[in-house]
C-alpha positions as CSV (number, residue, x, y, z in Angstrom):
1,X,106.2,84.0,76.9
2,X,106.9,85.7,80.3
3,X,110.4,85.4,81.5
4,X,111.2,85.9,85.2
5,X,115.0,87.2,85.7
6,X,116.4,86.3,89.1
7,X,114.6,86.4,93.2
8,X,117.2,88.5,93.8
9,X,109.9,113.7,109.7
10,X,109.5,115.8,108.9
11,X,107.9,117.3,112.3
12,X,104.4,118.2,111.5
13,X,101.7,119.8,113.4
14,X,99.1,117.3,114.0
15,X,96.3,119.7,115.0
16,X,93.1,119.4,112.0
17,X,90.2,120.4,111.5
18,X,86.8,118.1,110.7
19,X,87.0,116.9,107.8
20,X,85.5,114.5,104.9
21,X,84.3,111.1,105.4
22,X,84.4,109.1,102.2
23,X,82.7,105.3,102.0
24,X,85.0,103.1,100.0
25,X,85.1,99.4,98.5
26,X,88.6,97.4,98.5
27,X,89.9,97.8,95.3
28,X,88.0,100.8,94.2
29,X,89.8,104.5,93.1
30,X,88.6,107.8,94.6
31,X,89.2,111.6,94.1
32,X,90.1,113.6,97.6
33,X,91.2,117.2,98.6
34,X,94.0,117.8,100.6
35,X,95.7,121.0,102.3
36,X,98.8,122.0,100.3
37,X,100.3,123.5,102.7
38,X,98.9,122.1,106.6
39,X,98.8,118.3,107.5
40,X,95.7,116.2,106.8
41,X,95.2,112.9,108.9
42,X,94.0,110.2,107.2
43,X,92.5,107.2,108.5
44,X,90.2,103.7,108.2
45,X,87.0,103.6,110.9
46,X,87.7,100.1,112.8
47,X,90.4,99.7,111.2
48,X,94.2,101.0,110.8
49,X,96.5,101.5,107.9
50,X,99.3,99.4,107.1
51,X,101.5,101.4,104.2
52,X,100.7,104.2,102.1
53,X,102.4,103.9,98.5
54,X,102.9,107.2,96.9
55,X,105.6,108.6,93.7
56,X,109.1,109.3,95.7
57,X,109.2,112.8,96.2
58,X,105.7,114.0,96.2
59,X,104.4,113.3,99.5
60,X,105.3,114.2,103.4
61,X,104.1,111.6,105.7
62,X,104.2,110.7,109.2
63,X,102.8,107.8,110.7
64,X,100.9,107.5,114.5
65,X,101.4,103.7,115.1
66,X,99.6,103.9,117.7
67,X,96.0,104.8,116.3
68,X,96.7,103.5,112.8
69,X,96.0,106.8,111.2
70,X,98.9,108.9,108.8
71,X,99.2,112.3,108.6
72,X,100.2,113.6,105.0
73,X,101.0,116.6,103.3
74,X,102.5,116.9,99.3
75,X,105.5,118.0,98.6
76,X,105.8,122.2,97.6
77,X,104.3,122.7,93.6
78,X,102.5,119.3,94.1
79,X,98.8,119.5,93.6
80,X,97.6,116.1,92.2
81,X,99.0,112.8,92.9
82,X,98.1,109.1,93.4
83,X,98.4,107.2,96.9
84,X,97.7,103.5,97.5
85,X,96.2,102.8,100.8
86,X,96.7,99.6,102.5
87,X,94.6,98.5,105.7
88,X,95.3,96.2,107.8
89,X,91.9,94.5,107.1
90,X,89.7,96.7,104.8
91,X,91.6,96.3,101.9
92,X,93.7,98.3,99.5
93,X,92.2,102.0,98.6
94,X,93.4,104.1,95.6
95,X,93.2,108.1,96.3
96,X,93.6,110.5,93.6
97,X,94.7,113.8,95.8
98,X,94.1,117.0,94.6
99,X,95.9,119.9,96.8
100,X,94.5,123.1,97.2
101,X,95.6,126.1,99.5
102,X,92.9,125.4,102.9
103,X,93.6,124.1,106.3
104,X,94.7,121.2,107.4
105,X,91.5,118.5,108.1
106,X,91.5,114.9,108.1
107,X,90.1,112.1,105.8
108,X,88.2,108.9,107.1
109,X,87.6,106.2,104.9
110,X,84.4,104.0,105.7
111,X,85.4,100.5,104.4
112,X,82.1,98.8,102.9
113,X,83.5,95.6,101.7
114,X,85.4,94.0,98.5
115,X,85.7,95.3,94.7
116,X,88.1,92.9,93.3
117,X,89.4,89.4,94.1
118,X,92.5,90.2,95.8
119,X,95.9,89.4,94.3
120,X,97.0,87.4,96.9
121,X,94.6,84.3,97.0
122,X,94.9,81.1,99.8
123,X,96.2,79.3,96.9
124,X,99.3,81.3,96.8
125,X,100.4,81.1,100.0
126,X,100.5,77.6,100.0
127,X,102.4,77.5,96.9
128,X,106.4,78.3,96.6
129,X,108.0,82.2,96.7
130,X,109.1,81.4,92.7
131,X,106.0,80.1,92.1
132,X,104.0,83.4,93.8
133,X,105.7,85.9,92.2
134,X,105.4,84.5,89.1
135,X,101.3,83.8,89.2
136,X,101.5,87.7,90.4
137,X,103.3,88.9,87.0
138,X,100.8,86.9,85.2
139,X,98.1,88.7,87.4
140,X,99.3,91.9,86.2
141,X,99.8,90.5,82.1
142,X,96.7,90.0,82.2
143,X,94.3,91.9,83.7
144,X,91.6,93.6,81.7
145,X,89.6,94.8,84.7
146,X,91.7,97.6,86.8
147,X,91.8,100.9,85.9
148,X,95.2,102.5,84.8
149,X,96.9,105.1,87.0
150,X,95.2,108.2,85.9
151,X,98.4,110.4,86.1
152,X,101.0,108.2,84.5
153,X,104.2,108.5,85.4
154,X,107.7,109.2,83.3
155,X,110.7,107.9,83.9
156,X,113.4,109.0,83.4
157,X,115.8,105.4,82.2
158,X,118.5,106.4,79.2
159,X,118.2,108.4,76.4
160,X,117.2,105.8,73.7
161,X,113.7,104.6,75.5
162,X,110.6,107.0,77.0
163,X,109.6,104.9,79.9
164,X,105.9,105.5,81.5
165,X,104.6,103.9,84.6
166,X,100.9,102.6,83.5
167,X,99.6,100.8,86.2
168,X,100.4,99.6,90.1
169,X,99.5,96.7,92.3
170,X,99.6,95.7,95.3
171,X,99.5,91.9,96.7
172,X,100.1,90.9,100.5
173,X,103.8,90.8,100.6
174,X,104.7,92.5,97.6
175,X,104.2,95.4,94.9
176,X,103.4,95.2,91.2
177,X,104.4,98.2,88.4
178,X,103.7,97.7,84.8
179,X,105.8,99.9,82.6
180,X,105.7,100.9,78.8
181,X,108.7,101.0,77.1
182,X,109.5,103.0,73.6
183,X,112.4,102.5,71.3
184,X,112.6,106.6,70.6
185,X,116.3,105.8,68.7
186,X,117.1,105.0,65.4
187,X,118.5,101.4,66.0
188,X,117.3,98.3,66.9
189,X,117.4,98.4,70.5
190,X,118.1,94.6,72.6
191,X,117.7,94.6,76.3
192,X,117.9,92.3,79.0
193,X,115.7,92.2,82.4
194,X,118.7,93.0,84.5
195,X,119.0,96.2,83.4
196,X,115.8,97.6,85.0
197,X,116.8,96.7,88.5
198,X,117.6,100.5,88.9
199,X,112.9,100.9,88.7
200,X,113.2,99.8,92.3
201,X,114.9,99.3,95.2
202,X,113.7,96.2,96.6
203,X,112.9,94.6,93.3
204,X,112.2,90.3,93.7
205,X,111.6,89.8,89.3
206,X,111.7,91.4,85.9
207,X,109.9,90.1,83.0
208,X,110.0,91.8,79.3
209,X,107.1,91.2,76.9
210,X,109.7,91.7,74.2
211,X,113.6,91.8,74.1
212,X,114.0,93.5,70.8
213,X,112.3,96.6,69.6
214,X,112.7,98.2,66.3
215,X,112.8,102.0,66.2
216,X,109.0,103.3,67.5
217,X,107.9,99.7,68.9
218,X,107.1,99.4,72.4
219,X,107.0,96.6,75.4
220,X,105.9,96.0,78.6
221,X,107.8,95.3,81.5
222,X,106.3,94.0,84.7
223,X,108.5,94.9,88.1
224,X,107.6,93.2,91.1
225,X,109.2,94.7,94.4
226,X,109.1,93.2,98.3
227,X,107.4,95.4,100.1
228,X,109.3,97.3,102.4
229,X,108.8,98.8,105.9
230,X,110.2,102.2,104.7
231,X,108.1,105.6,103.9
């Protein structure tokens, strides 16, 4: 049974150089090739980009509000990371980045249409916030269809669990990670949702698939965050 706890520039050059044009599908996942060292400007034809989600500390990114386009860089000893692209109309793009050591040139993405149902349906903007953020943790419990991230993600928590970030969504107003936890101690280990308000900073629920794990068992937990107007 799910349990929800609580509702609770860098200065850059911008000069590039032509670059790739990828088609893509809302929903879908595709491999780029970045500059590791030179700004690459990355933008939606017809379109402009809301929010680009990346791992804290592996990407540079500045933002021209006025075109709708994002100029990006990753971080020094950073060559392959995961960004979620959100457009303002085209969807939601996942780009698995690859850094190597060329000049700077820009990516567009051609938008072709929809891959998935979106998270965020008619339906659930008519319902209540609870009742929203709980159909998207049960979105997330149970989807069979997405792929997971293909360089999961560590975290470091305390000393008795391994924590791993396994998959990531993203709905209209909000932000969906799905975590697996490991009891790696020798007790029996009992936990409570609150404790895992430190996996975000603008975190809305919690939910545990299990509150007790015996040494070596594992659970899920599903985060779901606001999303917020920061970088």
């Amino acid at each position: 049974m799910l349990k929800i706890y609580g509702l609770f520039l860098l200065i850059i050059s911008l000069s590039v150089q032509a670059g790739q044009e990828i088609k893509v599908i809302d929903g879908g996942s595709y491999d780029v090739t970045v500059s590791d060292h030179e700004p690459t400007r990355l933008s939606v034809r017809g379109d402009r980009i809301e929010r680009i989600i990346s791992a804290r500390g592996s990407l540079d990114q500045w933002t021209d509000k006025d075109a709708g386009e994002v100029y990006l860089t990753p971080r020094p000893g950073v060559k392959d990371l995961e960004i979620y692209v959100k457009s303002v109309n085209s969807g939601t793009f996942t780009l698995h980045v690859h850094a190597h050591t060329e000049e700077g040139s820009s990516l567009l993405l051609l938008a072709q249409g929809r891959a998935l149902t979106p998270l965020a349906s008619k339906h659930d903007k008519e319902v209540t916030h609870v009742q929203a953020i709980k159909s998207f943790i049960i979105r997330m419990a149970t989807d069979t269809q997405s792929e997971p991230l293909k360089h999961p993600t560590v975290i470091p928590l305390w000393k008795e669990v391994h924590v791993v970030l396994k998959r990531h969504y993203m709905d209209t107003h909000a932000v969906g990670d799905v975590y697996e936890l490991t009891n790696v101690s020798s007790a029996r280990l009992v936990m409570m949702e609150s404790e895992f308000q430190t996996l975000g900073r603008h975190i809305l629920a919690v939910s545990l698939d299990a509150r007790e794990l015996a040494p070596g068992q594992s659970t899920k937990i599903f985060i779901v965050q606001e999303v917020s107007d920061e970088s």
